[in-house]
N, C-alpha and C positions, 0 to 999 in steps of 0.2 A: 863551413864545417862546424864552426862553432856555433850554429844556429840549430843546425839538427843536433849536435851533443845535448846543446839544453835542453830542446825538443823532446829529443830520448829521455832525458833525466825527469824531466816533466811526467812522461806519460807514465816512468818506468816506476815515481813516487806515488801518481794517484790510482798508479794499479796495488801498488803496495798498502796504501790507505783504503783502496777498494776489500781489499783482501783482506785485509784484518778488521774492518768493520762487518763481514760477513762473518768472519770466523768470532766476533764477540758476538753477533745476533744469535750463530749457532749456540754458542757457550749458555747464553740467556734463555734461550729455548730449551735447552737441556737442562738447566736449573730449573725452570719453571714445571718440566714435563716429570722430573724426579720427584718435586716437594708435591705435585698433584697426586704421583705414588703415594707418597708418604702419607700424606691426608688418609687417602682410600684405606690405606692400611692401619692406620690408628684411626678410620672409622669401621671397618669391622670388627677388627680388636675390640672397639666399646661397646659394636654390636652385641657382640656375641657377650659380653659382660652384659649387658643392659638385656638382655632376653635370660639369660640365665640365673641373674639375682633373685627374681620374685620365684624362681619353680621351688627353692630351698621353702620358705613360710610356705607355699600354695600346697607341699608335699605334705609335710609335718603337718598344716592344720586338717588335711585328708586323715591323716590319720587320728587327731586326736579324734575329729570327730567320729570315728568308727568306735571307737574306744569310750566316748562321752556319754553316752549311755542316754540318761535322762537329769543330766544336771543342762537347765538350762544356761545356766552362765554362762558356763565354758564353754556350750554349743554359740552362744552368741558372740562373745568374744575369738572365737576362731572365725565365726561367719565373718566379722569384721574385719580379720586378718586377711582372708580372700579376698573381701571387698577393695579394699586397698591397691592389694596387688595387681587383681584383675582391673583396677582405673590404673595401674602405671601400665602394664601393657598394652590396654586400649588405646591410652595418649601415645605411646611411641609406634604401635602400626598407624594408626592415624597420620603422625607425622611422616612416616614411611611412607605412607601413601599419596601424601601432597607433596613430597617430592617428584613423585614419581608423575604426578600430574604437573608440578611444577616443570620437570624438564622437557612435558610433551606438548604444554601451552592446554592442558586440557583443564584447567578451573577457571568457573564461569562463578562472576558474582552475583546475586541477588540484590539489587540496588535498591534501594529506597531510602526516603531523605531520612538523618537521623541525627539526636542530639549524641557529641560527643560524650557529655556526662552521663547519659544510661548507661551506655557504653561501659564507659569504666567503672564504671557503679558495680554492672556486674563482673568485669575481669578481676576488680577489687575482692567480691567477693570469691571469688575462685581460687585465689594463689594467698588468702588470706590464712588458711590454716599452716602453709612451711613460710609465713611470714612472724605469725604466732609462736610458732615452733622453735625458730630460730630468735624470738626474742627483739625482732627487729621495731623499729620505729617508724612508722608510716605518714609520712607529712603529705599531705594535700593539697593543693593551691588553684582552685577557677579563676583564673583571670577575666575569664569572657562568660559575660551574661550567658550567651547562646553561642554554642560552635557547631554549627549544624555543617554538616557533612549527605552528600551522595553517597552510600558504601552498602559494603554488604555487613549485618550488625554480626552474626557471627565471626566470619573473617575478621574482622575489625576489633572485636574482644580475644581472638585466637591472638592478633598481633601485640595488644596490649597486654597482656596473662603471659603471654611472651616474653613480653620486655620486665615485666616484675617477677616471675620467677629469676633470671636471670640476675635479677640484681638480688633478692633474697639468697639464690644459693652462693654467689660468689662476693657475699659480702660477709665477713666474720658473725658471728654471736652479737646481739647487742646494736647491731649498727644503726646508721640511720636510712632512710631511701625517699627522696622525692617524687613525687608527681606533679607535675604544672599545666593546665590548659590555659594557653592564651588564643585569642584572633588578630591575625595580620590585615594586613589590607586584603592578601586574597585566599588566606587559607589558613586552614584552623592548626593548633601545633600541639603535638603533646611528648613532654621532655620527662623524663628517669630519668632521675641521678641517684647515686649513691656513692657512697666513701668505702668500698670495699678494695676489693681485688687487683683493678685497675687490668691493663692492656698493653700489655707489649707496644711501644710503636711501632714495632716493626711486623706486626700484626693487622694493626686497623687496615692497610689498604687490602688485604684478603679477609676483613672480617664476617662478610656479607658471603663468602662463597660460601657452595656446599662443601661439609666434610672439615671446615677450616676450627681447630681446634686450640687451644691456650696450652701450658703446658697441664700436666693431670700428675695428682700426689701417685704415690704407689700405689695404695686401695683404690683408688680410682674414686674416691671417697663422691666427688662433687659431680662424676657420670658427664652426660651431655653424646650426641651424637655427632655436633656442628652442623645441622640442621634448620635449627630452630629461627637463626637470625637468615640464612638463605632467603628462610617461609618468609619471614616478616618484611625484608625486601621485595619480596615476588611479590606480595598481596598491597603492601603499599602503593608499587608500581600500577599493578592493574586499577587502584584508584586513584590513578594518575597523581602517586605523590613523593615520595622522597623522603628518605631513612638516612642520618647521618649520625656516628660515634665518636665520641669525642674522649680522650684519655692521656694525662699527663706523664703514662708510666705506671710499672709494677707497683703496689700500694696505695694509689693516687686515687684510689676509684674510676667511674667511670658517668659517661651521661650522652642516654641517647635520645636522637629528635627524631620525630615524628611529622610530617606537613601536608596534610589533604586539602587540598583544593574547596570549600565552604560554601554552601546555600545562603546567601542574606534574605533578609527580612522573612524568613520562612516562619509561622505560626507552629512554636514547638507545642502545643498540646494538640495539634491534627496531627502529627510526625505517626504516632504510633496506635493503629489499631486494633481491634480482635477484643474476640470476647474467649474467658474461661469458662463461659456459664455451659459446662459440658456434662451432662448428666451421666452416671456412673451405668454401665448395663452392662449382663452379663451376655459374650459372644461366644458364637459356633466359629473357632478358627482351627481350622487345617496345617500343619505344621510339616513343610518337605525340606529335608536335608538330607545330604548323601551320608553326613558326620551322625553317626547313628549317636554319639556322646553329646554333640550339640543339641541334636533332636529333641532329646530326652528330657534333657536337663532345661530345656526349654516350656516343652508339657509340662513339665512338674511345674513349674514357675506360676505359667499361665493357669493353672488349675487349682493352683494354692491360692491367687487371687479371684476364684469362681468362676473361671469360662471353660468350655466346653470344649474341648481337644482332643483332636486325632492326630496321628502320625503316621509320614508317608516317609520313604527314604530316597526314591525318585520321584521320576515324574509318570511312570505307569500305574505306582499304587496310589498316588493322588489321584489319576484319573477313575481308578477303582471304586475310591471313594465315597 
């Protein structure tokens, strides 16, 4: 009798231990499945900020220009102000859209071998003007003669223009930010740093998801979608390599690595081809959109720089043509 008591007591505790490790799995699953809410929700919140900032200037300069008469200045200086705006919109459906390629596995790289320094040469120069802006200090360090990489060179400068905007904007006024290329034994590395902002640690291990956001002032002053680091995971992956963040805490700054798998002994001056010797001529192009505003404003473009344009708004009056 005393064997089956214990027997009982036995089963009757690791069902009780059963049971309550199921109901903390639940409890964990239901935490995890609320903060995924939460994201979603504090990413269209920034959505809907981040699409609706640029229409305020893109309005107003509509109208000076109606207004502007024949003072060039002002006509150019508003041009300017679209310009602007229309690149922040562009970069964030862009980004929008490699998400959306991102979660259906549909971006395909264009690989060819390449030096990491062109590379950043050019994401340098791209994120250079809110590095300017902000006052920042741009230190640079090549470790490795040649870091030649397989990748796709756009992808590859989207992921790097990536990682330095991100440290200009959430690094104060003033600050400093590194760049470092070194070579491993089997693959090339490129590390940001900066002494800004810093990272939650209770952050980093969702720092990579989509949607995964820091906290944000009231103005939303510093924007983001939490998007951005998703992309640079996704695209590092597809070049078989490995994105990792590194952060001491709010204040601390912060420092991310980069690691692509490297071409040896490749001959960097055959890396990159083509010729620009592309002679200027004026074309016969046909212009079809349903957006009779797109349309439009596209002729005009094409016709202020001398080519020859018609417009369709389907595909019946193209074939009219």
């Amino acid at each position: 009798m005393a064997i089956d008591n214990a027997r009982l007591y036995d089963l009757a505790q690791k069902s009780a231990e059963e049971r309550q490790a199921l109901l903390n799995s639940e409890r964990a699953a239901r935490a995890e499945a609320e903060r995924l809410n939460r994201s979603k929700d504090e990413f269209l919140a920034m959505l809907a900020h981040e699409l609706r900032n640029p229409l305020a200037p893109v309005s107003a300069a509509a109208d000076v220009l109606r207004m502007a008469g024949d003072d060039p200045n002002r006509v150019r200086q508003v041009s300017e102000i679209i310009t602007r705006q229309i690149g922040h919109f562009t970069h964030l459906i862009d980004d929008l859209m490699d998400v959306s390629r991102v979660t259906r596995g549909l971006i395909a790289l264009d690989r060819q071998p390449l030096d990491l320094k062109t590379v950043i040469g050019v994401a340098i120069e791209q994120v250079r003007p809110m590095i300017e802006a902000r006052k920042h200090r741009l230190t640079t360090r090549m470790d490795a003669e040649h870091a030649i990489v397989q990748g796709d060179r756009t992808r590859l400068v989207q992921v790097i223009s990536n990682l330095l905007s991100n440290a200009a904007k959430y690094t104060p006024p003033h600050g400093e930010i590194t760049l470092e290329v070194a070579a491993d034994d089997d693959c090339a590395s490129v590390v940001v740093t900066d002494n800004g902002n810093g990272i939650d640690t209770t952050l980093l291990p969702h720092l990579f998801d989509l949607f995964t956001q820091g906290s944000r002032s009231l103005d939303r002053s510093q924007g983001g979608l939490g998007i951005g680091l998703a992309l640079v995971k996704a695209i590092v992956g597809l070049h078989n390599g490995e994105v990792r963040a590194f952060s001491d805490g709010p204040g601390k700054g912060s420092t991310f690595k980069i690691m692509i798998p490297y071409i040896q002994g490749e001959d960097v001056t055959a890396l990159e081809t083509g010729s620009s010797d592309v002679k200027a001529q004026r074309l016969h192009i046909l212009v079809v959109d349903d957006n009779g505003d797109a349309a439009t404003s596209l002729a005009i473009l094409l016709k202020a720089v001398g080519h020859h344009v018609k417009v369709a708004m389907n595909a019946k009056e193209a074939l009219q043509q």
